[in-house]
C-alpha positions in Angstrom: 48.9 82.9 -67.3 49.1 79.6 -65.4 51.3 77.3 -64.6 50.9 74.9 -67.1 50.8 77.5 -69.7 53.9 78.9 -68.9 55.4 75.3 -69.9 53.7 74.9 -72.5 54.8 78.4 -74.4 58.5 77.1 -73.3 58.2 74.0 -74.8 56.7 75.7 -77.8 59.6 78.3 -78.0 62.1 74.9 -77.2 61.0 73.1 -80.8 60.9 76.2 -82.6 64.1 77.0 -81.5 65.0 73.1 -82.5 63.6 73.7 -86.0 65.4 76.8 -87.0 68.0 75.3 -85.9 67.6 72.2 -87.5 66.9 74.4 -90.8 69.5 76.6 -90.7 73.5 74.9 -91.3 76.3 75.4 -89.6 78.4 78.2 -90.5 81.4 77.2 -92.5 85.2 77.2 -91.1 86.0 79.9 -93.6 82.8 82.1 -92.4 83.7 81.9 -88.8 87.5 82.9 -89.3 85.5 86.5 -91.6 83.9 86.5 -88.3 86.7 87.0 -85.8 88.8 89.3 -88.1 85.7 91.3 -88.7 85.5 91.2 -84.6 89.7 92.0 -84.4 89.1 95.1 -87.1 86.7 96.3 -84.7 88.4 97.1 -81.7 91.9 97.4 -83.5 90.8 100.6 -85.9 89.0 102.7 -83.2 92.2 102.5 -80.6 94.7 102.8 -83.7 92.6 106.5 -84.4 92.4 107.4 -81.3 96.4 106.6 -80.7 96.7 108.3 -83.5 95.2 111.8 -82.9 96.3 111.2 -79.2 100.2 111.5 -81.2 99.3 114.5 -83.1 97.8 116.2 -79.6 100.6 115.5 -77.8 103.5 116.3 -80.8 101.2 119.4 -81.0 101.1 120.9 -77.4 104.1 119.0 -76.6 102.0 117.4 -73.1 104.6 113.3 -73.6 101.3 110.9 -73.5 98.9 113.1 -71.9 96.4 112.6 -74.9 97.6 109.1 -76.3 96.6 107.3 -73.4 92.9 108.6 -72.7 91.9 108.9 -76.3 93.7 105.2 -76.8 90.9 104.2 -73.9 88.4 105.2 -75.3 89.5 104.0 -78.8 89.4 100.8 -76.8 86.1 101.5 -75.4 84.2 102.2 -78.8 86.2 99.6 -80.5 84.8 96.9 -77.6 81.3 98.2 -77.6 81.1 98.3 -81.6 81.9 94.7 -81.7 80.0 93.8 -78.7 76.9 95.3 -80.8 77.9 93.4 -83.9 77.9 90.0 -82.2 74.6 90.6 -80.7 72.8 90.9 -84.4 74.5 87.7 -85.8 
């Protein structure tokens, strides 16, 4: 592909990126708050279960926060890559 067709797809991808845009509103304020407490749900549920069995490990085989911390992580972890994942197919 040449130069100039190279520029020429771009400017193409440009103005159809222009008209969705153009066709498609704004999100409302209301819509975009749903967003960020869907996004805060996300990471908060997946640390709060993993904190969770973490407790019941460590009440169980009495181990203090050997459990709690790890499985908190990686609560954490799932929690940031389920919401990173969401974001990316709005």
């Amino acid at each position: 592909m040449s130069e100039d067709d190279q520029l020429a797809e771009a400017a193409r991808r440009a103005a159809a990126g222009h008209d969705r845009a153009r066709n498609e509103p704004e999100p409302s304020l209301g819509k975009r708050f749903g967003q960020i407490g869907i996004l805060g749900w996300a990471i908060v549920v997946p640390m709060l279960i993993g904190l969770f069995f973490g407790r019941w490990l460590d009440r169980t085989f009495e181990t203090g926060v050997f459990f709690s911390a790890p499985l908190l992580m990686v609560g954490a972890v799932i929690g940031f890559w389920s919401a990173w994942k969401w974001m990316h197919r709005q």
